[in-house]
C-alpha positions as CSV (number, residue, x, y, z in Angstrom):
1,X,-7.2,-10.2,11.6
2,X,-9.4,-7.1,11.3
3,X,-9.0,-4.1,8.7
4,X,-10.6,-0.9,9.6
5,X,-10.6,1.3,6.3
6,X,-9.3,5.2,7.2
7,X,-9.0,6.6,4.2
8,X,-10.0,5.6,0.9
9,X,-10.9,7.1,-2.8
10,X,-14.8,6.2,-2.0
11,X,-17.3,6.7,1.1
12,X,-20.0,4.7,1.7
13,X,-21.4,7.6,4.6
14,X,-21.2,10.6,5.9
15,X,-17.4,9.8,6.6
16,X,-15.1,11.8,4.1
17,X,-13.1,10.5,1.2
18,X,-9.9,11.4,-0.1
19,X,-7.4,10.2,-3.4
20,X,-5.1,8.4,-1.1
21,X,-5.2,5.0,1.3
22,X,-4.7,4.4,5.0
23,X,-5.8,1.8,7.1
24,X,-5.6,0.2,10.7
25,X,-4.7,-3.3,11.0
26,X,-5.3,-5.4,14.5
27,X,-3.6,-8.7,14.0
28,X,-2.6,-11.2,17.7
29,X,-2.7,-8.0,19.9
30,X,-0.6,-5.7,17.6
31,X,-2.4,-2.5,16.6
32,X,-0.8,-1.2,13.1
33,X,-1.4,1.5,10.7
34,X,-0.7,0.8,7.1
35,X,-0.4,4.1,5.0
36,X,-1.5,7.7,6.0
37,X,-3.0,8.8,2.9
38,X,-2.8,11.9,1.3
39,X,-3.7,14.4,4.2
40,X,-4.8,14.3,8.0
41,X,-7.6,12.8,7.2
42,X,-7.4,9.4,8.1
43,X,-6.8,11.1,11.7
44,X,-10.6,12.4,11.4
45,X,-12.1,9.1,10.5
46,X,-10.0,7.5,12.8
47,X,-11.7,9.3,15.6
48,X,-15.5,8.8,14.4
49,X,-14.5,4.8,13.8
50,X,-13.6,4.8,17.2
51,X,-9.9,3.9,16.2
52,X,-7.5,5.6,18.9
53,X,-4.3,6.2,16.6
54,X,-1.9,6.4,20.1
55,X,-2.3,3.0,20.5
56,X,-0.7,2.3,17.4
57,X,2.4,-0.3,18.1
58,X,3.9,0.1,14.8
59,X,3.5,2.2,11.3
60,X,4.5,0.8,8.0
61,X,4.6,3.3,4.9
62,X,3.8,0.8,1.6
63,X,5.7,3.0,-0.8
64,X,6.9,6.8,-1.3
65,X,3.8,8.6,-3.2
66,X,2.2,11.3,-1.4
67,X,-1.3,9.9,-1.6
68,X,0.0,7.5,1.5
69,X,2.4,9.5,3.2
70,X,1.2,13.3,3.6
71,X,-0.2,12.2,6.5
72,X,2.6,10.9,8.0
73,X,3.8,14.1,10.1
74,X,0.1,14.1,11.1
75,X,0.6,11.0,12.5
76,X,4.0,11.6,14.4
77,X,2.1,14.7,16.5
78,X,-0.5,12.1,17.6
79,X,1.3,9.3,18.6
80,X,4.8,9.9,20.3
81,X,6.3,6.2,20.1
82,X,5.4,4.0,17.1
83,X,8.5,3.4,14.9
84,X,8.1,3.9,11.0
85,X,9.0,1.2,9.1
86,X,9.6,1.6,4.9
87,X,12.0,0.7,2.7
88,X,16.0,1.7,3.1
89,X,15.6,3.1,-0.3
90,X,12.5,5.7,0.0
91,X,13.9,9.0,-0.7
92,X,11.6,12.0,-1.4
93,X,12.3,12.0,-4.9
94,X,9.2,10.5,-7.2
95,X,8.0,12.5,-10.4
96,X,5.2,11.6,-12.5
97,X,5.1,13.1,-16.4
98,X,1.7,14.0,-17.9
99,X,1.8,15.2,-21.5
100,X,4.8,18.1,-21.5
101,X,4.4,18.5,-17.4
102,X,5.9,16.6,-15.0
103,X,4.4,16.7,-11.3
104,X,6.3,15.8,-7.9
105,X,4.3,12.7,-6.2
106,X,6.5,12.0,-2.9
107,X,6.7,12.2,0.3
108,X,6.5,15.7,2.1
109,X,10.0,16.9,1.6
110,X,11.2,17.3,5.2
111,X,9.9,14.7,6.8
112,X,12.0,11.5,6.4
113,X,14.8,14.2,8.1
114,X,12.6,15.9,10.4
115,X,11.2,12.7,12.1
116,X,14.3,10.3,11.6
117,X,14.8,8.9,15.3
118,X,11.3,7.9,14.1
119,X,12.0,6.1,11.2
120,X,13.0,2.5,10.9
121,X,14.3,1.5,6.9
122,X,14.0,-1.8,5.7
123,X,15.7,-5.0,4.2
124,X,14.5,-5.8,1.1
125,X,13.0,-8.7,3.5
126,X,12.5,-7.7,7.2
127,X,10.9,-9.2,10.2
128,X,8.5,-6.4,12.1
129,X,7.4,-8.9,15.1
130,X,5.7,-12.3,15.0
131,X,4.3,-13.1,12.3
132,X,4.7,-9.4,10.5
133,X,7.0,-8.9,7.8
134,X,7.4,-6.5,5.2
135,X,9.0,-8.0,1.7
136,X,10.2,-5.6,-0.8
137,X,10.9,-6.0,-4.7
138,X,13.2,-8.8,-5.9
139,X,11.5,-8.4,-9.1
140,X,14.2,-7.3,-12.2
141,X,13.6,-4.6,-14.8
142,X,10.9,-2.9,-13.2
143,X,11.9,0.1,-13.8
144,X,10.1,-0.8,-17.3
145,X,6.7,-0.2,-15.4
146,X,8.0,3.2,-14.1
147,X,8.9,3.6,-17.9
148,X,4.9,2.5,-19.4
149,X,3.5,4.7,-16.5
150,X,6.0,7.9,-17.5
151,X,7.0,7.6,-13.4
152,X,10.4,9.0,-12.4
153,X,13.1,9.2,-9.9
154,X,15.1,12.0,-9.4
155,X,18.6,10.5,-8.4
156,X,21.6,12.5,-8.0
157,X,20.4,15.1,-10.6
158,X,19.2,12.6,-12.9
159,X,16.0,11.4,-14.3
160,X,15.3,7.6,-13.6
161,X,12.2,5.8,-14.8
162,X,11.4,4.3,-11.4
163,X,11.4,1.2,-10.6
164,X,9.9,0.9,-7.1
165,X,12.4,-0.2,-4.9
166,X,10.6,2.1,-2.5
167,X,7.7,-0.5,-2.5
168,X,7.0,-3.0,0.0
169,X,4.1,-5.7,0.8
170,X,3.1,-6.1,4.1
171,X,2.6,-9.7,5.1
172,X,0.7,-11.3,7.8
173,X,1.2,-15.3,8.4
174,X,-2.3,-16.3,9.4
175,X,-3.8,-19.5,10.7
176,X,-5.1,-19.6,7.3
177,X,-2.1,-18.1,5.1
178,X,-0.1,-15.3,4.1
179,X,-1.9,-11.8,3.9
180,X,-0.5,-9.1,1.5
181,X,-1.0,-5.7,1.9
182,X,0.2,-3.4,-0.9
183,X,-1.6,-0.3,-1.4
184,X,-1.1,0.5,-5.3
185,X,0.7,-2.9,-6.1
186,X,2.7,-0.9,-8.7
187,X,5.5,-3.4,-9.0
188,X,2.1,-5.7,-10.5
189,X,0.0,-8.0,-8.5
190,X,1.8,-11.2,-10.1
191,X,5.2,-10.6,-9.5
192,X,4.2,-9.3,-5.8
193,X,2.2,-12.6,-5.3
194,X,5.3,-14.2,-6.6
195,X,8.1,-12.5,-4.5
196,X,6.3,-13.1,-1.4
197,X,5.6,-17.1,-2.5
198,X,9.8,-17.1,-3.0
199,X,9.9,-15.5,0.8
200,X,7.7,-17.8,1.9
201,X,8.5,-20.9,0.2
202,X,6.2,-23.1,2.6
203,X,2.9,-20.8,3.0
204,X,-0.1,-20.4,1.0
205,X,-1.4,-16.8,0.1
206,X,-4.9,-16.8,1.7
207,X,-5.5,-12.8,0.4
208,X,-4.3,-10.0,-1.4
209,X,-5.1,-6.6,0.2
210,X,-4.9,-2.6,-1.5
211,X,-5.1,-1.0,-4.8
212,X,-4.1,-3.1,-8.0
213,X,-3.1,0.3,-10.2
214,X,-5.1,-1.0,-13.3
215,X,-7.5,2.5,-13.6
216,X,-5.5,3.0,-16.8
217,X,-4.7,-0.6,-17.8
218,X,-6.4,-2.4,-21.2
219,X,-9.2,-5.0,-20.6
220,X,-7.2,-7.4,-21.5
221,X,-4.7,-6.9,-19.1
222,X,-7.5,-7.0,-16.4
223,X,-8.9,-10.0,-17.4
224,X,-5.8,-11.7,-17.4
225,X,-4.9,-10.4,-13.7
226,X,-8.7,-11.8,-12.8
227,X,-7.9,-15.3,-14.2
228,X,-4.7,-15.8,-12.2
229,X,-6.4,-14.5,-8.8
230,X,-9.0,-17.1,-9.4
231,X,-7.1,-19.9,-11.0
232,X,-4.9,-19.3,-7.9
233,X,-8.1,-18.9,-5.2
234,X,-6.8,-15.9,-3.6
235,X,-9.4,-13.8,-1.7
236,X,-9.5,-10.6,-3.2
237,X,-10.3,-6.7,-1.1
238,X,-9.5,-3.7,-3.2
239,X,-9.9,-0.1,-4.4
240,X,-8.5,2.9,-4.3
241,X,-6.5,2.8,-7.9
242,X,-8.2,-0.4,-8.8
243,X,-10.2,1.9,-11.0
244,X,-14.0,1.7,-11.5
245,X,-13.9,0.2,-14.8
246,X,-11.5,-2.8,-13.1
247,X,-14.1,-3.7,-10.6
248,X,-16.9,-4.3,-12.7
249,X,-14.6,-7.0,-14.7
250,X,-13.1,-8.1,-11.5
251,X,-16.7,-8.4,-10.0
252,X,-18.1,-9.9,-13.3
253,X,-14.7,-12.6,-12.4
254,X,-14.3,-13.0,-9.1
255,X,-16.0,-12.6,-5.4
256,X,-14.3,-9.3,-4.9
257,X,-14.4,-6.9,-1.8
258,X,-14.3,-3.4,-3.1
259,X,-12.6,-0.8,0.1
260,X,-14.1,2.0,1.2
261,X,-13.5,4.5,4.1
262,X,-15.4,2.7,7.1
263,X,-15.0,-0.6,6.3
264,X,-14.5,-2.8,9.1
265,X,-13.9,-6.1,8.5
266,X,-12.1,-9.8,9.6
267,X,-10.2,-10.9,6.9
């Protein structure tokens, strides 16, 4: 399958970069975009990559930040047919608390309503077509990680650490194995690996695709992520909140293929 890289934290030309993830998948004819990033953008690259966006067949939103979905109205104005898929769950409700301040990081706040004829919401596990699935979180307490990362949930009135049930992986079954895509992975890389090994009781997980959410993680716990990726002989590409530090101990670790907007590649 190819991966064309839209939008991404770092540029590698004279394409522009952005804090925020979005990237066209081609996989047996289908044309998809995972993500939109954080602005139009990734309609900008798109066009000097040569990637016509109307020809997209279907969407797929990872999760309910606004680094992958401001562009999604964007998105909607240029192609007039390609459904939406994300989680039932996502709601435009997701806080993040920095010192005394907390921040709104969702989705724009109108357009889940706005564009709903659009919109397709998800099982926790959901067929998209042939061999394209989208596998949400199975995982229990997770709303500890929302907790350790001071991320919230506003739910009828109340503050809820969150616990990502707006997260999903998308999942390709290759001639050579399941391919995840999950763009910050903030559920953890292990228990995603491990919910979509329960799916998929039968397949081996060829590679892990997106950000891994470890810019403000300990060495330790980065090292310990790099040992199970190799012990387990998963092929690795990832950036955007990987964090620099993380991908000089993962490249120290591992054969590791660091994203970047333009990058065009068969997986």
């Amino acid at each position: 399958m190819r991966m064309v890289v839209l939008s991404d934290n770092i540029s590698k030309s004279d394409l522009n970069s952005e804090w925020g993830l979005s990237c066209f998948l081609e996989f047996d004819q289908h044309k998809i975009l995972l993500d939109t990033g954080a602005s139009d953008l990734f309609i900008e690259n798109a066009s000097k990559l040569g990637v016509d966006l109307n020809e997209i067949e279907y969407a797929i939103l990872s999760h309910a930040h606004f680094d992958h979905g401001n562009g999604m109205e964007a998105f909607f104005r240029v192609n007039d047919h390609a459904k939406f898929y994300l989680q039932k769950s996502c709601a435009s409700n997701c806080y993040i608390k920095k010192q005394i301040f907390t921040y709104y990081c969702g989705l724009p706040t109108k357009v889940l309503s706005k564009y709903k004829d659009r919109i397709v919401r998800c099982d926790i596990e959901e067929k998209i077509t042939d061999g394209i699935y989208v596998v949400g979180h199975k995982t229990k307490d997770l709303d500890l990680i929302g907790k350790d990362h001071d991320m919230y949930k506003r739910v009828k009135r109340k503050w809820v650490y969150d616990d990502f049930d707006h997260e999903q992986s998308l999942i390709f079954d290759t001639d050579d194995g399941l391919i995840i895509f999950n763009s910050c992975c903030h559920g953890k890389v292990v228990n995603i690996i491990k919910e979509v090994s329960d799916t998929f009781k039968d397949k081996k997980i060829y590679a892990i695709v997106g950000g891994f959410h470890l810019y403000d993680r300990s060495e330790d716990e980065i090292r310990a992520l790099a040992k199970y990726l190799k012990d387990k002989d998963i092929k690795i590409y990832t950036g955007h909140c990987t964090g620099d530090r993380a991908m000089v101990i993962f490249s120290e670790l591992l054969n590791v293929n660091e994203l970047y907007v333009g990058m065009d590649v068969e997986i």
